[in-house]
C-alpha positions in Angstrom: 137.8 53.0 87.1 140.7 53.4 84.2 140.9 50.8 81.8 143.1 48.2 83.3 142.4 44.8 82.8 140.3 43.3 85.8 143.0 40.8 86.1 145.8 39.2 84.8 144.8 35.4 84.3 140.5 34.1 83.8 140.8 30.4 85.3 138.2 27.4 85.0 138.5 25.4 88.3 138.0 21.3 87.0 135.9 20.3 89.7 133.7 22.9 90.4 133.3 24.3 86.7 133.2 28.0 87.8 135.4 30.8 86.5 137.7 32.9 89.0 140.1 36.0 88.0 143.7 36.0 89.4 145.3 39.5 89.6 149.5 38.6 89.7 151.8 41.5 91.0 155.4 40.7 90.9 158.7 41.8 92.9 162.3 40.9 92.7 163.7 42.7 95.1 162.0 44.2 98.2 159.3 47.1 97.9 155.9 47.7 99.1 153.3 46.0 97.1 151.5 48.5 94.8 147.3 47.2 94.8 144.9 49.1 94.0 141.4 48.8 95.3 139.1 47.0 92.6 135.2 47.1 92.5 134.6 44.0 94.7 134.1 40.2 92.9 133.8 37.4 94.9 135.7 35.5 92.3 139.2 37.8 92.2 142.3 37.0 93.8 145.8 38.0 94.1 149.0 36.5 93.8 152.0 38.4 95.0 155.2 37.1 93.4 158.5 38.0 95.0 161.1 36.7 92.7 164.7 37.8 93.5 167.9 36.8 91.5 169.5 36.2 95.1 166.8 34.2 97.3 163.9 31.6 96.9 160.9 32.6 95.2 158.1 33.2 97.5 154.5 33.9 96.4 151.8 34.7 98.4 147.8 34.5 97.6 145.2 36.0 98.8 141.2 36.6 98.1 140.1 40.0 97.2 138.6 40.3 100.5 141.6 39.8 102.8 143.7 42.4 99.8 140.6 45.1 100.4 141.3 44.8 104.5 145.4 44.9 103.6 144.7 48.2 102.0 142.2 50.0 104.4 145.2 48.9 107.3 147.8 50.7 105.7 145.2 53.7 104.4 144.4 54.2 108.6 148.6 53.7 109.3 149.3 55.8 107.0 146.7 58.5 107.8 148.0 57.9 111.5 151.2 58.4 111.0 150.5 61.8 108.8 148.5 63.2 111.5 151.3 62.6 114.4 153.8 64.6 112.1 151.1 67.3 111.4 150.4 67.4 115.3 154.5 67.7 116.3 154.6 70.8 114.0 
């Protein structure tokens, strides 16, 4: 991998005492998401922050799981929809 931080934020939960990694990508105006794939944790997830001047801030979390599956959906999409053009020329 490069040498990008594994994520953004290293948080103690109070109760349970175990450390988790949140990895925060931020938008304020609407684009596709840019995640890449990390080696898997069972302890990382992502926050997606959309945070326009215009509208209410939404954010959106996820584990690194259900990010992994996001990405491997729009890998096969985008595959499918590059072999449809390839076929129609």
């Amino acid at each position: 991998m490069d040498n990008a931080p594994l994520a953004d934020l290293m948080v103690v939960s109070p109760k349970r005492k175990e450390m988790f990694l949140v990895d925060v990508k931020g938008l304020y105006r609407r684009n596709p998401w840019l995640v890449k794939r990390k080696d898997s944790r069972a302890n990382l997830f992502f926050v997606l922050a959309y945070v326009p001047t215009s509208e209410p801030n939404q954010f959106f979390v996820m584990a690194q799981a259900q990010a992994d599956k996001f990405i491997d959906d729009e890998l096969r999409r985008f595959e499918a929809t590059r072999q449809l053009s390839s076929n129609r020329d």
